[in-house]
C-alpha positions as CSV (number, residue, x, y, z in Angstrom):
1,X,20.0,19.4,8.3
2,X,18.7,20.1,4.6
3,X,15.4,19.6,3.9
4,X,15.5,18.2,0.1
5,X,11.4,18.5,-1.1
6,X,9.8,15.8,-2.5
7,X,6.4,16.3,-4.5
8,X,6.8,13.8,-5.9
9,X,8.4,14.7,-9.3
10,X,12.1,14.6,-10.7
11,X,15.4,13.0,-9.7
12,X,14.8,13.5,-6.1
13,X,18.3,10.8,-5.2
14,X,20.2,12.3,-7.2
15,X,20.0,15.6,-6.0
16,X,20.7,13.9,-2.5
17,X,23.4,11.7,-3.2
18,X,25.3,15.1,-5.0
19,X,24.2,16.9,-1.8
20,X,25.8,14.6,0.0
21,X,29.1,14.7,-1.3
22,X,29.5,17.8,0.5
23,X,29.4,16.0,3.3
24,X,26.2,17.5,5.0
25,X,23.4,15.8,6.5
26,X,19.9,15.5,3.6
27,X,16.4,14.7,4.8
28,X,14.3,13.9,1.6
29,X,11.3,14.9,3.6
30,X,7.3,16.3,3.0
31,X,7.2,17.2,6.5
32,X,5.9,21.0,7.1
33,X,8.0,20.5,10.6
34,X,11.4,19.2,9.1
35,X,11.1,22.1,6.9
36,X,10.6,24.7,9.5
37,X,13.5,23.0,11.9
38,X,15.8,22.7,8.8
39,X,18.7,24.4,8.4
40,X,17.8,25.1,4.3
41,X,15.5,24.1,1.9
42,X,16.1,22.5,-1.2
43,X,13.5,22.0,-3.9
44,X,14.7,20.1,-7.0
45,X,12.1,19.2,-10.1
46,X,11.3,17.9,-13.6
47,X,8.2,18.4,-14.6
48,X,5.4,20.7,-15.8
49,X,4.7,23.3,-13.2
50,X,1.0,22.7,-12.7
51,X,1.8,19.4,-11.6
52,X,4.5,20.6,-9.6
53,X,2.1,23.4,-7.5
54,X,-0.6,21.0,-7.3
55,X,1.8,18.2,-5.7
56,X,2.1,20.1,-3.2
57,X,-0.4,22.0,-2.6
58,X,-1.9,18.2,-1.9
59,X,0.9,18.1,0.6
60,X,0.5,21.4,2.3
61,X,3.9,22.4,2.0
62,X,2.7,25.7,-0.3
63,X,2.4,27.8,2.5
64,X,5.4,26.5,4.8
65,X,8.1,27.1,2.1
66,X,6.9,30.6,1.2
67,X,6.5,31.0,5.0
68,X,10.4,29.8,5.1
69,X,11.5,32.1,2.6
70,X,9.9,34.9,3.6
71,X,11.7,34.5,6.7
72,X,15.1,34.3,5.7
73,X,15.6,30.7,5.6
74,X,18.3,29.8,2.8
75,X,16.4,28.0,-0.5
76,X,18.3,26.6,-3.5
77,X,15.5,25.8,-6.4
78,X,16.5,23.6,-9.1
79,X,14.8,23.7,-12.5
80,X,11.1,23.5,-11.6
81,X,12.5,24.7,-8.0
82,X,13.2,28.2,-9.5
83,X,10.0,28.3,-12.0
84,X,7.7,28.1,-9.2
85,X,8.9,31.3,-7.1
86,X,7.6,33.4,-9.8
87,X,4.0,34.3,-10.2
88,X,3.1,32.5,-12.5
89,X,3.6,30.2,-15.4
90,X,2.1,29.5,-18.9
91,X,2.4,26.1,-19.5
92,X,-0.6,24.0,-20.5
93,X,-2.2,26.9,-19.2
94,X,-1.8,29.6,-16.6
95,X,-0.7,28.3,-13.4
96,X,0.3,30.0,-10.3
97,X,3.3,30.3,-8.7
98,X,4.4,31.2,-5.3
99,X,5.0,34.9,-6.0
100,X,8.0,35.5,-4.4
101,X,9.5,37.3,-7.5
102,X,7.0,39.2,-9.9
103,X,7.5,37.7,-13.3
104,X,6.2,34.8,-15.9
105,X,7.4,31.2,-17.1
106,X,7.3,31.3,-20.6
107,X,8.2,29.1,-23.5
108,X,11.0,29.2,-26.0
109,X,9.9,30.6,-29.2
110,X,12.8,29.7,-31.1
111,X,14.1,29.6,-34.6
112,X,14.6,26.5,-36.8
113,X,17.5,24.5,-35.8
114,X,17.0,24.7,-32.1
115,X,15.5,22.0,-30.4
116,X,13.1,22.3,-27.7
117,X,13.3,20.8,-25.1
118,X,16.5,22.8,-24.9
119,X,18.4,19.4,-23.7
120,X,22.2,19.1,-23.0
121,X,24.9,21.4,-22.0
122,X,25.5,25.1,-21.9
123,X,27.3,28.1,-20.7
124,X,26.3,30.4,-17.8
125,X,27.4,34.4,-17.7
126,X,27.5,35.7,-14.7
127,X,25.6,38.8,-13.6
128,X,26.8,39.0,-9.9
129,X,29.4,38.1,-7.6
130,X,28.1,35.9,-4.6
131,X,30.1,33.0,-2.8
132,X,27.8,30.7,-4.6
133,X,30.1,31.3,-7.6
134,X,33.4,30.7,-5.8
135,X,35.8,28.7,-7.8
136,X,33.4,29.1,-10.5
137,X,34.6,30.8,-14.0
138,X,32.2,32.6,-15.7
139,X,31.0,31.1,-18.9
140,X,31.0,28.0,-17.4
141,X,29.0,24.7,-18.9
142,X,26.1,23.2,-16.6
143,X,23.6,20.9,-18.2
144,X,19.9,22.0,-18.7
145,X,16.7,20.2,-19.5
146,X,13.6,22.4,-19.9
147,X,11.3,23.8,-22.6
148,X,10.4,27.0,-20.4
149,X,12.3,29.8,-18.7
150,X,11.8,32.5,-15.9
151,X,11.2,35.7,-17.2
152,X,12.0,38.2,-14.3
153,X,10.2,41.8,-13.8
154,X,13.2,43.0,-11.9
155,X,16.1,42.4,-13.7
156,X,18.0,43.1,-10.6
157,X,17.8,39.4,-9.2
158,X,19.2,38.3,-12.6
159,X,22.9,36.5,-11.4
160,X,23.6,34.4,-14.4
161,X,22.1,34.4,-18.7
162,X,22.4,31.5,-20.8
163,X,21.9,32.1,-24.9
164,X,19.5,29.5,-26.8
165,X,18.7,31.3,-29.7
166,X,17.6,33.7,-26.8
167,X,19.0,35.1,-23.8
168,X,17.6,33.8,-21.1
169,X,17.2,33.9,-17.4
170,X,19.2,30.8,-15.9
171,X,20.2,32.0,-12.5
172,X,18.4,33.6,-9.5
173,X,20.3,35.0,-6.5
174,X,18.5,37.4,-3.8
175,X,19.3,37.8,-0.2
176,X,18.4,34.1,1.2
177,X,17.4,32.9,-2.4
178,X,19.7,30.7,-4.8
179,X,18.2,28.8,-8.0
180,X,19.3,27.6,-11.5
181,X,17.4,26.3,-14.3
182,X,20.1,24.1,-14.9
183,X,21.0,21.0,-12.9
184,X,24.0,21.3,-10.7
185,X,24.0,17.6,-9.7
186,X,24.1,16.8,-13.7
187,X,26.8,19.4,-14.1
188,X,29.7,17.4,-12.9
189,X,32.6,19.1,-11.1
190,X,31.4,22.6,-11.3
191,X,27.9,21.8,-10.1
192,X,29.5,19.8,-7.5
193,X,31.3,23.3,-6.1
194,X,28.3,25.2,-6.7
195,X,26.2,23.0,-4.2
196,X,29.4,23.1,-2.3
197,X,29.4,26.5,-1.7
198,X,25.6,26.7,-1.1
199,X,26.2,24.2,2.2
200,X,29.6,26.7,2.9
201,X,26.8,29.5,2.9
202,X,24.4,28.2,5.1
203,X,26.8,26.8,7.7
């Protein structure tokens, strides 16, 4: 079983319903047990990240899901789902993150003609090999919707850069840890195989 997060913000369904195309069994779920007795962890989001750490930090699940990772459990963040593993972000504020990877969320500071939020689709290079990326081509399209990225301290967990006027972080992969800042379940057939693979991973 997958435990798919929900705080409470973003397109929790369809996240599930694309998740379940791969023919694996989702619990949408705020339970600190079905988290510990899952198999994975997914934690999808749209959304400022305050909001998102204070959701759930209402619902205790802060501690669980760092507990989770720590441990070696397999986690694919999406969007806000990758933000929040860093330590901290600067929107409307500073705001802490879960810490798991030293680094900020900052905003685009972009030049005239580029639209924030950055909205609609755009290509991925590929830092890394993993089997997430299986069937994958590099410099493939995946649709985004965000106004602020991850900005790493160790480039070494860096698996994929996307160019909006800047080069930016939009992949995360490290040991047990997968995220995008773009949406895979947006991102048609190529999202489709990358949450594909993920479920072939943790099987």
């Amino acid at each position: 079983m997958i435990a798919l997060i929900d705080y409470g913000m973003g397109n929790i369904k369809s996240v599930s319903k694309a998740l379940e195309t791969t023919g694996t069994d989702v619990k949408i779920t705020q339970s600190p047990e079905d988290i510990r007795n899952a198999k994975a962890i997914v934690l999808p989001g749209v959304g400022a990240f305050r909001d998102c750490m204070k959701n759930l930090s209402k619902l205790e699940l802060i501690s669980v899901i760092k507990e989770q990772i720590l441990k070696g459990k397999p986690y694919l963040g999406i969007c806000l789902g990758m933000q929040i593993l860093f330590t901290e972000s600067e929107e409307f504020g500073l705001c802490k993150g879960l810490d798991i990877f030293k680094g900020k969320v900052v905003r685009f500071q972009l030049s005239q003609g580029y639209k924030i939020p950055h909205m609609g689709w755009n290509t991925v290079k590929f830092h890394k090999k993993s089997r997430l990326l299986e069937e994958i081509k590099d410099n493939s399209y995946f649709y985004f919707v965000h106004s602020y990225y991850v900005s790493p301290e160790d480039s070494k967990v860096v698996a994929g850069v996307t160019d909006y006027g800047v080069e930016f972080t939009s992949m995360i992969i490290h040991e047990n840890i997968f995220a995008t800042q773009f949406h895979p379940e947006k991102s048609q057939k190529t999202g489709l195989t990358l949450l594909r693979n993920f479920i072939k991973i943790i099987q």
